[in-house]
C-alpha positions in Angstrom: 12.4 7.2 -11.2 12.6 3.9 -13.4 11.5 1.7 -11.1 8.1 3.7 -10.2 7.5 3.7 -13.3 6.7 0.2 -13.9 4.2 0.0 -11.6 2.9 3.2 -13.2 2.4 2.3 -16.5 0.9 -1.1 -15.3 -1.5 0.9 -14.3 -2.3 3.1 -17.0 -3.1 0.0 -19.2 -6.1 -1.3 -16.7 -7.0 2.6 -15.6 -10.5 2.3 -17.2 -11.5 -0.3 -15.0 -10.0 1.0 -12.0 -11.9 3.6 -11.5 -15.6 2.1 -11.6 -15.5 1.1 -7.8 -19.1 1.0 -7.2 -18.5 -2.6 -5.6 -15.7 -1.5 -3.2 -17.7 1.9 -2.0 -20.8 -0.9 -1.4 -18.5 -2.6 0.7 -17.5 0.5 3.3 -21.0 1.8 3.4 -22.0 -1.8 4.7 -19.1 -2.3 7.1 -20.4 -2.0 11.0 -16.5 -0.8 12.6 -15.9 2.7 12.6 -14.4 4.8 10.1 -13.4 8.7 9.5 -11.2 11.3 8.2 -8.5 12.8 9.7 -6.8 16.0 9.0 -2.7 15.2 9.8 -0.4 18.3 9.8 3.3 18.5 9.6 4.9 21.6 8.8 2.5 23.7 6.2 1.1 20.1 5.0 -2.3 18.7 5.5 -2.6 15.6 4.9 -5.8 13.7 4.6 -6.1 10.2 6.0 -8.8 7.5 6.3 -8.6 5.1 9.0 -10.5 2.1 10.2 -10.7 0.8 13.7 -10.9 -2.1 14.5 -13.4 -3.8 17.2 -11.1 -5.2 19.5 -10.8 -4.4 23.4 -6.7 -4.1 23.7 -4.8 -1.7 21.8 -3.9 -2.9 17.8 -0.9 -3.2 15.8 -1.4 -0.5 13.1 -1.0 -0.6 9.0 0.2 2.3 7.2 -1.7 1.4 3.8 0.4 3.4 0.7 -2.3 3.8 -2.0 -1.9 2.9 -5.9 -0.9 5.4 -8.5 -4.8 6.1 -9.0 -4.5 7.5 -5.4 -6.6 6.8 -2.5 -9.9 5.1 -3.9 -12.9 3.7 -2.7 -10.7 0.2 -3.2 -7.8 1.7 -0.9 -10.4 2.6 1.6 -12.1 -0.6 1.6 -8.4 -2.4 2.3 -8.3 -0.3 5.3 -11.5 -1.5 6.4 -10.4 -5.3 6.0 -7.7 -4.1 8.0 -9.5 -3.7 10.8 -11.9 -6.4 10.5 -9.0 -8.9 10.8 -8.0 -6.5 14.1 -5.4 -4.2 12.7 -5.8 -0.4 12.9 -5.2 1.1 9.5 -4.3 4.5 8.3 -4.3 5.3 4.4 -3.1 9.1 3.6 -3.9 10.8 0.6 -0.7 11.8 -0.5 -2.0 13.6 -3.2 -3.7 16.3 -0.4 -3.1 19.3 -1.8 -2.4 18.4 -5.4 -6.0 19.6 -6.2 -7.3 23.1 -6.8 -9.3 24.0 -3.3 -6.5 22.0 -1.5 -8.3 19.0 -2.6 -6.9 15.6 -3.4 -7.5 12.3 -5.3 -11.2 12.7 -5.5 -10.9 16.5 -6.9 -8.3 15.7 -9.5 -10.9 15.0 -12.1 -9.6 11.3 -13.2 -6.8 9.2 -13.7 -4.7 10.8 -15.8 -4.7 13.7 -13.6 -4.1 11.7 -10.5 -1.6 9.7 -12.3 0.2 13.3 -13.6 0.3 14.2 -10.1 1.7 11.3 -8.4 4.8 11.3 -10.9 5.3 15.1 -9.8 5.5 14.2 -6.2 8.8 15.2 -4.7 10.5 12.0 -2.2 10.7 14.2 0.2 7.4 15.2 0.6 5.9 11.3 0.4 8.5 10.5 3.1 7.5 13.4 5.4 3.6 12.7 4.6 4.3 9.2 5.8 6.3 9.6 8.7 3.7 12.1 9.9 0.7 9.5 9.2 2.7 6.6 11.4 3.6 9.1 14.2 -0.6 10.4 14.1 -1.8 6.5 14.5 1.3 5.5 16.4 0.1 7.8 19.3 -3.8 6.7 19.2 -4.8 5.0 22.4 -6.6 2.1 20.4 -2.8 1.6 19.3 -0.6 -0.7 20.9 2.8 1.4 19.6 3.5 -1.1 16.4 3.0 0.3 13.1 3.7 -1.7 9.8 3.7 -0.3 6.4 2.2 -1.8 3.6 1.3 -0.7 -0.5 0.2 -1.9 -3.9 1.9 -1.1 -7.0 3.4 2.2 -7.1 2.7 2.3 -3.2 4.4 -1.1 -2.9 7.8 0.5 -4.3 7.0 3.4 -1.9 6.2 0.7 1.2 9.6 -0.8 0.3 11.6 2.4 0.1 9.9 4.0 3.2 11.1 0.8 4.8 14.1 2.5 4.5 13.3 5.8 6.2 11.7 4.6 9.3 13.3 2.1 11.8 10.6 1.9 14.0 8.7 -0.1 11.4 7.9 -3.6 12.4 7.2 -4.6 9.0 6.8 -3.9 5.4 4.9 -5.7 3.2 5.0 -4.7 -1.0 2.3 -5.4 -2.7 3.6 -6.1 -6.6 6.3 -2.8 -6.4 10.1 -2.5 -6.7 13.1 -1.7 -4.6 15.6 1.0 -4.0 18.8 -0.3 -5.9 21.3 1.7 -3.4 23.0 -0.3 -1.1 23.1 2.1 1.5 19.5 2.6 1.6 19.1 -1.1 1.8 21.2 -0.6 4.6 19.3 1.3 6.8 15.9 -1.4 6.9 15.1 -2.2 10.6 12.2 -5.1 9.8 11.4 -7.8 7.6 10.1 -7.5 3.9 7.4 -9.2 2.4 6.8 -8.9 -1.4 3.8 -10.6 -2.9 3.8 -11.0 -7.2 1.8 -12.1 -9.7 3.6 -15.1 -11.9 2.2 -12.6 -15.0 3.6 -9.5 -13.9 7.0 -9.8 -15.4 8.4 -6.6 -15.4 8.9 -6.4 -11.4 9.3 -10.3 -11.2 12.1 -9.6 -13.3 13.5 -7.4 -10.5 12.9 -9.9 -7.7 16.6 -11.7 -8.1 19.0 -8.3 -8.4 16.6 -7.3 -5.2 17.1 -10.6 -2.8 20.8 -10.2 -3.8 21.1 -6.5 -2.8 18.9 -7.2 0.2 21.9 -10.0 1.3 24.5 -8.0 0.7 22.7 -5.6 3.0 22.0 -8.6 5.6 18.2 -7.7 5.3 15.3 -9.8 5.4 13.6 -10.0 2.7 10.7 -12.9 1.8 9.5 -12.6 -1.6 6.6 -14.9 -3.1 6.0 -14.9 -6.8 2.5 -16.9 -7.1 1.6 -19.0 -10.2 -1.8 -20.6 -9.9 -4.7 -21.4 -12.0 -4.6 -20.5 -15.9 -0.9 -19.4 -15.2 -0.8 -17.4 -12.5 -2.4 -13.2 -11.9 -0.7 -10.2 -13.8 -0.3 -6.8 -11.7 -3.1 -5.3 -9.5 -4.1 -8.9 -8.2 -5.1 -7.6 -4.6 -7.6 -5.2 -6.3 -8.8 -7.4 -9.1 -9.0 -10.6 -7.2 -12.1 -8.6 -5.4 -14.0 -7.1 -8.3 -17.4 -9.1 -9.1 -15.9 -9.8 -12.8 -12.1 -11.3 -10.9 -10.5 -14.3 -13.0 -10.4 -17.7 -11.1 -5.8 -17.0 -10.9 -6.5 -12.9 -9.7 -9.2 -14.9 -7.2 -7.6 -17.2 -5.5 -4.0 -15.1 -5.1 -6.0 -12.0 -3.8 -7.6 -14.7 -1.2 -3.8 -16.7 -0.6 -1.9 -13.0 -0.4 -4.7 -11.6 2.5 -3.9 -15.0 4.3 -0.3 -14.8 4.2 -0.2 -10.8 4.5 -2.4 -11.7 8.0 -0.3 -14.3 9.3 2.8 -12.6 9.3 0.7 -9.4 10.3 -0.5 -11.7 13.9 3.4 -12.4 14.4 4.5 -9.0 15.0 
């Protein structure tokens, strides 16, 4: 529970700013692909999920996009939506359905210190199942091609890396500034290459980079960190969200633009 924490309390510190996403919900209601809600059940769970299509004629790889600890906002939406501009079909769950009164989720929680309370209260388990149900739901679309990628930013990059190890049909992960399991044996069970992207600023998870290469080598893993430094001395945590705002320092700018680069070039090799 230590390591999620980091990435939670990261949070916390910039929460006031996060929220005001007038920018990123300007984006979606400009973007000409389609997108829509979906209601994904497993067991006595609804889970709700945005996804973007893309506008492609074959069937896509798909991106299983694992929100921040400020749950699915306009922001996570709109990285769905890049998603599929760049050809990718992406899923994003809210995998705080159900945390709200009315069964609501994120947008019903009233703020984020509710939706940050609630994402600390959420068992494994349940993330894991929520998951797994959202990759099997886009897995089986006909505008997918069977691949399915995971992919998350903060507290959802420690949950990208540890559903990693719960899946092995995953073709890849990709952890956006977020931690590692620290058991071997979970390590263990990874079927695909892991990406990490990090901010040079960030230093409590750059911190945990080493002990996680190590682990991941022990476990025979591949494991492909990048810890950018940049203009003014590199971006601090949240980089993928901040590099897009209309206020984004020059460092938070251009990692946003070299992380989407690299994140879509390993993407096109799968």
């Amino acid at each position: 529970m230590r390591q999620l924490s980091i990435s939670i309390l990261a949070a916390a510190l910039i929460a006031g700013t996060v929220m005001g996403q007038d920018w990123a919900k300007a984006r979606l209601e400009k973007s000409p692909r389609h997108l829509e809600w979906v209601k994904v059940k497993h067991g006595d769970r609804v889970v709700n999920c945005f996804i973007a299509y893309p506008q492609v004629k074959d069937p896509a790889t798909a991106v299983l996009v694992i929100h921040e600890s400020l749950g699915l906002t306009d922001w996570v939406r709109g990285v769905t939506d890049q998603l599929a501009e760049a050809g990718y079909l992406a899923i994003a769950p809210d995998l705080l359905s159900g945390a709200a009164p009315g069964a609501g989720g994120t947008s019903e929680l009233g703020g984020p210190d509710s939706v940050r309370k609630a994402i600390d209260s959420l068992p494994s388990d349940q993330i894991t199942a929520d998951l797994k149900a959202a990759s099997d739901y886009v897995a089986k679309l006909p505008t997918c091609n069977g691949k399915v990628a995971v992919a998350g930013f903060g507290w959802g990059g420690s949950q990208s890396f540890r559903y990693a190890t719960n899946d092995k049909e995953l073709k890849a992960a990709f952890v956006f500034y977020g931690t590692a399991p620290t058991k071997l044996d979970e390590l263990a069970r990874i079927r695909c290459p892991v990406y990490g992207f990090y901010g040079s600023k960030d230093a409590p998870l750059t911190a945990t980079i080493d002990k996680t290469a190590a682990l991941m080598a022990q476990a025979s893993q591949m494991f492909h960190p990048l810890v950018y430094g940049g203009p003014g001395g590199g971006a601090g945590h949240g980089f993928m969200r901040t590099g897009e705002a209309p206020d984004a320092s020059e460092a938070d700018k251009k990692l946003h633009d070299f992380a989407w680069a690299r994140w879509k070039a390993e993407l096109k090799k799968l």
